[in-house]
C-alpha positions as CSV (number, residue, x, y, z in Angstrom):
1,X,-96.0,-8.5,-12.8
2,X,-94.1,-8.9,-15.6
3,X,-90.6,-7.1,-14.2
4,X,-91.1,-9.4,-10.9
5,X,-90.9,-12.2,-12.9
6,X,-87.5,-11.2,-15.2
7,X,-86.4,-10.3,-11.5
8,X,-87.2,-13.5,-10.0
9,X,-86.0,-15.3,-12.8
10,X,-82.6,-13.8,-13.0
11,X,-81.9,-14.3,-9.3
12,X,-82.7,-18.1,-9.8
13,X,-80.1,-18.1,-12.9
14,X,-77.6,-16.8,-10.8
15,X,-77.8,-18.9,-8.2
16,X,-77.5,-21.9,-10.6
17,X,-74.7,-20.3,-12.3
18,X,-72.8,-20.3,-9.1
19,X,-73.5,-23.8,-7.9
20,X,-73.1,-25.6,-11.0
21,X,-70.0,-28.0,-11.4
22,X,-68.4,-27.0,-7.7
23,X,-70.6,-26.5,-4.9
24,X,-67.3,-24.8,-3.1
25,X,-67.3,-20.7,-3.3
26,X,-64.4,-19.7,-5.9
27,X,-61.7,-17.2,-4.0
28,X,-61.1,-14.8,-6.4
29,X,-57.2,-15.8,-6.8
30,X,-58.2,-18.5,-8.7
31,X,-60.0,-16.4,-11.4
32,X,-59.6,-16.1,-15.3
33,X,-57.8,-13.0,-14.0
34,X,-55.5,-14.1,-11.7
35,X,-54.5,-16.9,-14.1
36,X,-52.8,-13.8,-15.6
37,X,-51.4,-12.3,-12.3
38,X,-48.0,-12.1,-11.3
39,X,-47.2,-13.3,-7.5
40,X,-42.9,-12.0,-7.7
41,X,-41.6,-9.4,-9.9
42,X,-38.7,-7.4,-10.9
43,X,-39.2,-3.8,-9.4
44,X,-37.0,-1.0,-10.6
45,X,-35.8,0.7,-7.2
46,X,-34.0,4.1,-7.7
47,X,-31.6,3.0,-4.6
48,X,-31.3,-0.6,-5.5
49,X,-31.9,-0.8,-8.6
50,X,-34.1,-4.0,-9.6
51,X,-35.8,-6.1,-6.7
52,X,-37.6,-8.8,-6.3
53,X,-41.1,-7.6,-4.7
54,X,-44.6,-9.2,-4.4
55,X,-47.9,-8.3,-6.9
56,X,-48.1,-5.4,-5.1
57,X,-44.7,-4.1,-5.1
58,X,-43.9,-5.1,-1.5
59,X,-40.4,-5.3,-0.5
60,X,-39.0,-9.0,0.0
61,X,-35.8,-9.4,1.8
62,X,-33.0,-12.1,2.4
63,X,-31.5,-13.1,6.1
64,X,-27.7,-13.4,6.5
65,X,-28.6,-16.6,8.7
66,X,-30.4,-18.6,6.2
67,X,-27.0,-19.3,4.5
68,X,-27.6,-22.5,4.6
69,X,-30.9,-22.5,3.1
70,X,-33.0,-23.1,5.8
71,X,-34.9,-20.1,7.6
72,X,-33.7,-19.3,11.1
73,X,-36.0,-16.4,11.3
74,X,-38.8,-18.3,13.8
75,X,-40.8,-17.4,16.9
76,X,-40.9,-13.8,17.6
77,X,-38.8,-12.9,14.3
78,X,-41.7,-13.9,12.3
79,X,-43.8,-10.7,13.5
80,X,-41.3,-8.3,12.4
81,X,-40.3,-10.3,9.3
82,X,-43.7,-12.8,8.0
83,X,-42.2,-15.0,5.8
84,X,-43.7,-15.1,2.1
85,X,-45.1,-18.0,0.6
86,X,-47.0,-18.2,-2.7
87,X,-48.7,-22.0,-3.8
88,X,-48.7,-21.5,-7.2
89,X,-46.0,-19.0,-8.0
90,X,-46.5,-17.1,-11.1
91,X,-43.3,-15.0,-11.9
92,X,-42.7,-11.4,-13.6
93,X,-40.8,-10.9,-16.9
94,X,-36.9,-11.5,-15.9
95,X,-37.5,-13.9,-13.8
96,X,-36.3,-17.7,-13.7
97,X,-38.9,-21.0,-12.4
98,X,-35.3,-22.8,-12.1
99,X,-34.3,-20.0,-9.5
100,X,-37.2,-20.5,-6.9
101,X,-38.1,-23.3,-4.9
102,X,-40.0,-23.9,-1.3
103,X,-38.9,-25.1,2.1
104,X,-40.7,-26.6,4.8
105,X,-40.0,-24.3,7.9
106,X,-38.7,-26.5,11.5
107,X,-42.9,-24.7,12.1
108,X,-44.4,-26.9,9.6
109,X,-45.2,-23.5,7.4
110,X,-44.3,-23.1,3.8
111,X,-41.7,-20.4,2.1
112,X,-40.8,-19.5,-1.4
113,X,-37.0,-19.1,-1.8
114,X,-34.8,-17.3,-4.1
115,X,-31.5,-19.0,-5.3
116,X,-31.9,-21.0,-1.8
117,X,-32.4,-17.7,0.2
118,X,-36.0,-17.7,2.5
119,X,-37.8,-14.6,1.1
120,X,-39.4,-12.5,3.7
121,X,-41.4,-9.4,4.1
122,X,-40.4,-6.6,6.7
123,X,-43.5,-5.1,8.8
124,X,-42.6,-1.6,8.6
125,X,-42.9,-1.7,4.4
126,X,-46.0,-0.5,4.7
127,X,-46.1,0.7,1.1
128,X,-44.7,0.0,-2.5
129,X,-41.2,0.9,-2.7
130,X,-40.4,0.8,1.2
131,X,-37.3,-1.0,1.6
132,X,-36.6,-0.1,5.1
133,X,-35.9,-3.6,6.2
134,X,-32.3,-3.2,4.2
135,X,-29.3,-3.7,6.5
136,X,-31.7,-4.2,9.5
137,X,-29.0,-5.8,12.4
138,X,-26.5,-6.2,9.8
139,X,-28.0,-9.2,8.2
140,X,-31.5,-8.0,6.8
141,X,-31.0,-7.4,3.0
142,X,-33.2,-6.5,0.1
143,X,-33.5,-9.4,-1.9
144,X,-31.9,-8.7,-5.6
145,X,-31.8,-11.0,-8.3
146,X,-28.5,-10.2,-9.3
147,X,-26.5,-10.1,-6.3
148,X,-23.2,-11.9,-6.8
149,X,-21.8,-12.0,-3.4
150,X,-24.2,-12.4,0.1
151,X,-23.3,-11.9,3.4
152,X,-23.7,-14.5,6.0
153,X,-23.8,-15.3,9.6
154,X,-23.5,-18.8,11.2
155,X,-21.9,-20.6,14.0
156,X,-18.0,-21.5,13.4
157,X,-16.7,-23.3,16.1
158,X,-18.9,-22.4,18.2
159,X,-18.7,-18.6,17.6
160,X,-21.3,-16.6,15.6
161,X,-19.4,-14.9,12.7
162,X,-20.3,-12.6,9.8
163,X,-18.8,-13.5,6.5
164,X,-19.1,-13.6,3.0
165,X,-20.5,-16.0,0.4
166,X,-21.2,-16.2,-3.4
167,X,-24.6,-16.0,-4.7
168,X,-25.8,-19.5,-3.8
169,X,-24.2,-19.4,-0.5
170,X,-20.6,-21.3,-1.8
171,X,-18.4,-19.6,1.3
172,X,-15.2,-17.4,-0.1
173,X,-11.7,-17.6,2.2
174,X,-8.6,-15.9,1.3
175,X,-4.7,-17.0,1.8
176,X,-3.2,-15.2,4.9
177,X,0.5,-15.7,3.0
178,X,-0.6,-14.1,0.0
179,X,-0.3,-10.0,-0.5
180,X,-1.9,-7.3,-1.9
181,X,-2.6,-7.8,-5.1
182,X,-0.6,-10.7,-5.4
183,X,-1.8,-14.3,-5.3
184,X,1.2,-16.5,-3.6
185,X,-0.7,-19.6,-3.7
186,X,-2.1,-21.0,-7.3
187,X,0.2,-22.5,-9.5
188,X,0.6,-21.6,-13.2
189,X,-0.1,-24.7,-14.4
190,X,-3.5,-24.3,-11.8
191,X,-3.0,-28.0,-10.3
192,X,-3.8,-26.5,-7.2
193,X,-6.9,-24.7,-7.7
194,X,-9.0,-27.8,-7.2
195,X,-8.3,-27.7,-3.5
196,X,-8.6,-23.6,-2.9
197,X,-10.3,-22.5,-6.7
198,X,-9.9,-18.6,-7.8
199,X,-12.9,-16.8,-7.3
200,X,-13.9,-15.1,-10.8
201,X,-17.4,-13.4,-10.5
202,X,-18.7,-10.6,-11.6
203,X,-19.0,-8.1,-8.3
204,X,-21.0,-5.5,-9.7
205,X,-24.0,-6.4,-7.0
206,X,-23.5,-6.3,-3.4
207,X,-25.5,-6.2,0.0
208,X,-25.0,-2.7,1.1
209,X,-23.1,-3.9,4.1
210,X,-20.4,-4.0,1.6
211,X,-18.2,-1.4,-0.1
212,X,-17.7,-1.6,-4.1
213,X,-14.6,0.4,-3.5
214,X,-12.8,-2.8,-1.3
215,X,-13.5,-5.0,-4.4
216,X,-11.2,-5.3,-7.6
217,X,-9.3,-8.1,-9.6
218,X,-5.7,-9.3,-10.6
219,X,-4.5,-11.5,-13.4
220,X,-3.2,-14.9,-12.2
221,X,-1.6,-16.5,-15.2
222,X,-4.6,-14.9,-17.4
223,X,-7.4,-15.9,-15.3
224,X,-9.1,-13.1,-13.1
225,X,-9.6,-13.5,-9.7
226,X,-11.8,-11.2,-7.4
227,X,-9.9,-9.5,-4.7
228,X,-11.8,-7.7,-1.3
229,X,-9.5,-5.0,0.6
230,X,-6.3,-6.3,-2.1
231,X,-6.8,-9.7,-0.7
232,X,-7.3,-12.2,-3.5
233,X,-10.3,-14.8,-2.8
234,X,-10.7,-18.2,-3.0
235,X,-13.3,-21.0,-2.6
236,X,-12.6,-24.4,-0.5
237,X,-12.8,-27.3,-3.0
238,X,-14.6,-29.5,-0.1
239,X,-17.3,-27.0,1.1
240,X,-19.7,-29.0,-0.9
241,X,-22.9,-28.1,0.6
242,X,-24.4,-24.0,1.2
243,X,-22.9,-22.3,4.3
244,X,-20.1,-24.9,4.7
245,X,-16.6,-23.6,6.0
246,X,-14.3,-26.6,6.3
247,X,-11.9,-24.7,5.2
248,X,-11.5,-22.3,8.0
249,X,-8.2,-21.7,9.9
250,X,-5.6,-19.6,10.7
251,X,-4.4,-20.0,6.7
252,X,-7.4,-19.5,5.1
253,X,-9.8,-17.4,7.3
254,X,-12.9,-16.2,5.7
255,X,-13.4,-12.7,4.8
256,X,-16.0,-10.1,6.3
257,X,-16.5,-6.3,6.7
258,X,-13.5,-6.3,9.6
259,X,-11.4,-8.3,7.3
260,X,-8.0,-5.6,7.6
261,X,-6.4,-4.7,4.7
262,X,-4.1,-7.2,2.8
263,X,-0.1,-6.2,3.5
264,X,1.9,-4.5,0.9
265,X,4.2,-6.9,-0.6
266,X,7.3,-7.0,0.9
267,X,9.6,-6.1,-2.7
268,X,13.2,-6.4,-2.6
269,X,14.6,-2.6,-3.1
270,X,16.3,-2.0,-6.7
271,X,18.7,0.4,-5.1
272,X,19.6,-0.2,-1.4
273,X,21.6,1.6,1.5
274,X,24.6,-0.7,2.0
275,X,27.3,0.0,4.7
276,X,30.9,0.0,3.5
277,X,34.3,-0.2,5.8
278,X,35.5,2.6,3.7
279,X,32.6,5.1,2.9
280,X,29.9,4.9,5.2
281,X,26.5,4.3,3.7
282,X,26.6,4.2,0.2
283,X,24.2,3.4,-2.8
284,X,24.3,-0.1,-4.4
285,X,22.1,-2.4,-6.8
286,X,19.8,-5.3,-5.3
287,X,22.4,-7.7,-5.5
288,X,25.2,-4.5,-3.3
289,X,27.4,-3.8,-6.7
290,X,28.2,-0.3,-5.9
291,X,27.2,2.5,-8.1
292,X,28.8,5.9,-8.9
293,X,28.7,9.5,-9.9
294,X,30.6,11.3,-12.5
295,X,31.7,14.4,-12.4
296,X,31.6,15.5,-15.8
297,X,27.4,14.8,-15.7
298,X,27.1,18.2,-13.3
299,X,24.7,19.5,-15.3
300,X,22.4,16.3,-14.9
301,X,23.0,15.0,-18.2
302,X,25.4,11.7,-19.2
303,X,28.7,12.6,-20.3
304,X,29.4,9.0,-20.1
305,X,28.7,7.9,-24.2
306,X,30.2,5.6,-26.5
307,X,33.2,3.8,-25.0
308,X,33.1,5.1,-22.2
309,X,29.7,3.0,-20.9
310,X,31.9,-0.3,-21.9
311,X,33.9,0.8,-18.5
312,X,30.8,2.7,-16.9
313,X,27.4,0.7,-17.8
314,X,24.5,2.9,-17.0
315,X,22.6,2.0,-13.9
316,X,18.4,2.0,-15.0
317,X,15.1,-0.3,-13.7
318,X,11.9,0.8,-14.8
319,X,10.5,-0.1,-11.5
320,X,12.4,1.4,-9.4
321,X,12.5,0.4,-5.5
322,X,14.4,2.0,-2.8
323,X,15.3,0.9,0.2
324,X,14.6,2.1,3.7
325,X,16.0,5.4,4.6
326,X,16.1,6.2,1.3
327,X,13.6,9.1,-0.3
328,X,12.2,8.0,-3.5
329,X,12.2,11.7,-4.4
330,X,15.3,12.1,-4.6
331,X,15.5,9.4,-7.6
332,X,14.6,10.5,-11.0
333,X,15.0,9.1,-14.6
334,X,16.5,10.8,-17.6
335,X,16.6,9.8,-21.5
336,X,20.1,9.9,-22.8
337,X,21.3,11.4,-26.2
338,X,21.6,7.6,-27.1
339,X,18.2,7.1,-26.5
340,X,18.9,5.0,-23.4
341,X,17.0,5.6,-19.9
342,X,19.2,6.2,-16.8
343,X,18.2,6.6,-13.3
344,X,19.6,9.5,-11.5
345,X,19.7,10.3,-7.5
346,X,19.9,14.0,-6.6
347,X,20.2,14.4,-10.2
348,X,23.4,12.9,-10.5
349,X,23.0,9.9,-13.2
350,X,24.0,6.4,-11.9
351,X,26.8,3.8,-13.2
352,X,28.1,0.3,-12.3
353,X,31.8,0.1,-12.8
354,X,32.8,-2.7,-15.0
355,X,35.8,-3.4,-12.7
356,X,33.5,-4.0,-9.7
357,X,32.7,-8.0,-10.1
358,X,31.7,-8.7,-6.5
359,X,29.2,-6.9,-3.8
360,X,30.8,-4.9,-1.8
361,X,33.9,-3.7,-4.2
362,X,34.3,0.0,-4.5
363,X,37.1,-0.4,-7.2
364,X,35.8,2.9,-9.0
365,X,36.3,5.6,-6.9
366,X,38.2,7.9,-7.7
367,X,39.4,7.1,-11.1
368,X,40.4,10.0,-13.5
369,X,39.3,12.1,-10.5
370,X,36.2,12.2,-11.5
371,X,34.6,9.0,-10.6
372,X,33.3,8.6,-7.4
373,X,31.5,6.0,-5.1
374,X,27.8,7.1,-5.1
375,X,26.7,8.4,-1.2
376,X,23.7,9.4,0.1
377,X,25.1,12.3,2.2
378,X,27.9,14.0,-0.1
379,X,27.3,18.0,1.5
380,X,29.9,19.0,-2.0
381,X,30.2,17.1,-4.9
382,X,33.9,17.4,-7.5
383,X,32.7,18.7,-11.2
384,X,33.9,18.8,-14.2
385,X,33.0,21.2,-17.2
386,X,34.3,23.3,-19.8
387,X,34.6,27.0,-18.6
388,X,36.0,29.4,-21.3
389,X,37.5,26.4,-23.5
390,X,39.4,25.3,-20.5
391,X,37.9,21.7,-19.0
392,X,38.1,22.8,-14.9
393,X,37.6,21.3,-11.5
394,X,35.3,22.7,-9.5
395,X,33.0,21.7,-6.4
396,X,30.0,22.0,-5.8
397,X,27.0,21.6,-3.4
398,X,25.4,18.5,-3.2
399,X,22.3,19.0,-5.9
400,X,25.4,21.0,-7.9
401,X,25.2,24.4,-7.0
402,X,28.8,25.8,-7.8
403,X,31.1,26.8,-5.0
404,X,33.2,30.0,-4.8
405,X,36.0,32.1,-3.3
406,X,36.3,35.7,-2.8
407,X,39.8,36.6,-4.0
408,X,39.9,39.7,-1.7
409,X,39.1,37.3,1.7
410,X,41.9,36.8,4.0
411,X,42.4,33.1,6.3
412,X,39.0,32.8,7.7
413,X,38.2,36.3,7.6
414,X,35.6,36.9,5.4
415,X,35.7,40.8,4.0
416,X,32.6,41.1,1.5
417,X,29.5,40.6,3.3
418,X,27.8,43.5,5.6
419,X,26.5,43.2,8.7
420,X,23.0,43.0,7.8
421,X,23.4,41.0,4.9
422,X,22.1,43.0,2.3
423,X,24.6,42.1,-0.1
424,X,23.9,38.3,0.5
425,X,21.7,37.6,-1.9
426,X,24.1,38.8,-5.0
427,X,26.8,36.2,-2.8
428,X,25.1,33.6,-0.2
429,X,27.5,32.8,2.3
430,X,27.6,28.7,2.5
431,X,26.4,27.0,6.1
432,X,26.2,23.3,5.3
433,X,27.4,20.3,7.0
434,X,31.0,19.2,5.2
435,X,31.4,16.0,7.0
436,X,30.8,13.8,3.9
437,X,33.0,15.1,0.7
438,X,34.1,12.3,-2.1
439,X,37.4,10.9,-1.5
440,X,39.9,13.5,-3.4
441,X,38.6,16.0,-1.2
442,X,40.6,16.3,2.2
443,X,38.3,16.7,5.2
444,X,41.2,19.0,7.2
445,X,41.4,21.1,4.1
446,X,37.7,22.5,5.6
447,X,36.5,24.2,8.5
448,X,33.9,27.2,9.9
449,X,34.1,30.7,10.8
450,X,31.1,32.9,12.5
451,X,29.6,35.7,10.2
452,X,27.5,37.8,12.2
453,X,26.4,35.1,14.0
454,X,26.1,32.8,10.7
455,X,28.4,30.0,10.6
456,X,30.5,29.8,7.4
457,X,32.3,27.3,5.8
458,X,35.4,27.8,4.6
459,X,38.3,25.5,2.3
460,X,41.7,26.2,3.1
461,X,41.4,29.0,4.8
462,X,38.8,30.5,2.2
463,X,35.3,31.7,3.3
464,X,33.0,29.8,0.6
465,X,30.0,31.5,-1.0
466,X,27.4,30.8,-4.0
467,X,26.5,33.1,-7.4
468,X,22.9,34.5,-6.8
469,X,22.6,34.2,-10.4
470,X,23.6,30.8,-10.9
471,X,19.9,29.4,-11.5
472,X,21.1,25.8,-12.7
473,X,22.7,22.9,-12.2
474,X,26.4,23.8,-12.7
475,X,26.2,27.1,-13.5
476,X,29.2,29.5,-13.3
477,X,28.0,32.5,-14.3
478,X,29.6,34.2,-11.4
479,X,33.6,32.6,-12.7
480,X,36.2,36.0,-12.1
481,X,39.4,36.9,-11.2
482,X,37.7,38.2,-8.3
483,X,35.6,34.9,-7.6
484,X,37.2,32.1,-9.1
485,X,36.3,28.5,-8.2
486,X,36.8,26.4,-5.9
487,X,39.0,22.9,-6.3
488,X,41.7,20.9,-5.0
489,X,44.8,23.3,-6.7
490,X,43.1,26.2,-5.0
491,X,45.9,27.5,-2.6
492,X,45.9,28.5,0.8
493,X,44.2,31.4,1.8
494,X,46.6,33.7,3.6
């Protein structure tokens, strides 16, 4: 009898114990416990790093539509994507009250939101860590804490388009006139970026819709502005509420996945192709002042020092530009004895003449005979270099490769090389196109003759060959009585 009653007794205590001060029965959420609960947290995701999930680690998401801060996930998307609502929020280390907030849904139902984004589930996360929902139709996203741009989706005049918005849904445009890399619209003083402000964010964190690699920044008069495929981006000073683009047109379009890259800016080249009455194409500065060779610089080197640059200023920008049909291979730079830099083309340095005041003068060429109007095409190029003590004329080839004769040749016959050319490699026979010499070279003074079926060129008569052992630039290593050079006293060939 005695346990019955302690049993008895107990039973009646805890039936008082439930009943007393609310009569209602207590759901377990509102527990000493759950006072201690978290209802969103920060969860470390090894694809997304951190996310915003649920208690449980759940997956919420973001929709591209709710730009505008209302949820346009209704009806039938609800059963793929149930909307997630907590009355009395209760927030995970990291996270901000300030940041959250709840919408009444067009349904009458409740829903927390992040930053103004609707948070959602996604039915298939059937487990902690799913995030399957991700990049669902293009505009399902995991929802991240630290995302700096978000993509969107809305009607714009009447179409529905993709495109791209800061964090808090503040739409971003760029300037069809500006280039890549190259803002053509703020001014330095920035009076103008109240109507179209630079966009300076930190675009670390994406949707994965978007590609980190299309993203980068310029300096605009030492502010940094965020650029997306080189185009630099901009807000409209009058979208004043999430979602708004009043600032769409032609102009300023607004910028999505299929936005194409920005052009190249259209630079003005530093050395151009310019025609001239007198030489054909030949090379000038930006503004056409002709430039010119020398021919004492065969080597590759200026010869051109001291006083002589008063007369001949070196020809030299840092960032060089050429113009079309020009290679930019062919350019180079060298550092003078003086210290000086000096561009070169073909390896031949570059001058102005001092003499030359207007575009399109050519007053240069020729002086000293050895001064001549810089070309594109030159087949031979006119040296001069000491050779045994003696300072000598000689030509070249156009990168300067010298040029001899064989003494024991007759008029257009050439009597050294066999048949089957196994002495050409000691003496290459020449085969180039002569119809572009500088200007104290006569054009009649050349012509061809067959070789075996190899066409030869030949200079008064005289077949013309190379050293096989001249390895550089104005080498004449192969100089004789039986090969001498080649220049304009050379005489007839008989």
């Amino acid at each position: 009898m005695k346990k019955l009653k302690v049993l008895v007794f107990g039973l009646i205590g805890l039936m008082l114990s439930c009943s007393s001060e609310d009569d209602s029965v207590t759901d377990p959420k509102d527990d000493k416990d759950l006072e201690n609960s978290i209802s969103i947290q920060l969860t470390s995701n090894a694809t997304f790093g951190n996310i915003l999930t649920d208690e449980n680690g759940i997956s919420l998401y973001y929709f591209s539509k709710d730009v505008k801060g209302d949820s346009e996930c209704v009806d039938g998307c609800l059963a793929a994507w149930p909307l997630f609502y907590e009355e009395n929020l209760k927030l995970g280390e990291g996270l901000e009250t300030t940041d959250f907030g709840v919408i009444t849904r067009a349904d009458g139902a409740m829903q927390n939101t992040y930053k103004g984004w609707p948070l959602y589930y996604f039915a298939s996360d059937t487990a902690a860590g799913d995030t399957k929902g991700d990049g669902v139709g293009d505009n399902w996203y995991i929802a991240k804490p630290d995302f700096s741009l978000m993509y969107a989706q809305a009607d714009i005049d009447g179409e529905s388009t993709f495109y791209m918005t800061n964090a808090t849904g503040r739409t971003i445009y760029l300037f069809a006139n500006d280039t890549k890399d190259d803002n053509n619209f703020t001014n330095e003083d920035f009076s103008n970026d109240g109507a179209w402000p630079v966009i300076s964010i930190d675009i670390s964190h994406i949707p994965s819709i978007l590609d980190i690699n299309d993203f980068g920044t310029i300096d605009v008069f030492g502010t940094t502005q965020v650029t997306y495929k080189g185009w630099p981006l901009y807000y409209f000073g009058n979208d004043v509420n999430r979602g708004d683009a009043n600032g769409v047109s032609d102009v300023w379009p607004i910028v999505n996945v299929d936005t194409p890259n920005a052009p190249e800016m259209d630079q003005e080249a530093s050395v151009k192709l310019t025609s001239n009455a007198t030489f054909g194409n030949i090379l000038t500065d930006a503004n056409g002042i002709s430039l010119y060779y020398f021919s004492k610089d065969v080597k590759g080197d200026s010869e051109c020092v001291d006083g002589c640059l008063a007369a001949w200023p070196l020809f030299y920008d840092e960032n060089l530009i050429v113009d079309e049909g020009l290679d930019a291979a062919d350019f180079g730079v060298i550092t003078r004895e003086d210290g000086a830099m000096q561009n070169t083309y073909k390896g031949w340095p570059l001058y102005y003449f001092a003499n030359d005041t207007a575009a399109g003068e050519t007053n240069g060429d020729g002086v000293g005979d050895n001064w001549y109007i810089a070309k594109p095409d030159y087949s031979l190029m006119y040296a001069q270099a000491d050779i045994d003590g003696t300072s000598t004329f000689y030509m070249t080839n156009a990168t300067g490769r010298t040029i001899y004769l064989y003494a024991n040749d007759t008029k257009d016959g050439n009597n050294f090389t066999n048949e089957d050319f196994s002495n050409d490699g000691a003496w290459p026979v020449i085969s180039l196109d002569i119809s572009h010499i500088p200007s104290i070279l006569d054009i009649n003074d050349f012509g061809t003759i067959d070789v075996f079926g190899t066409t030869q060129v030949t200079y008064k008569g005289w077949p013309l060959y190379y050293f096989g052992n001249d390895a550089e630039r104005g080498d004449v290593n192969g100089v004789s009585g039986v090969w001498p050079l080649v220049n304009v006293d050379t005489p007839s060939a008989e």
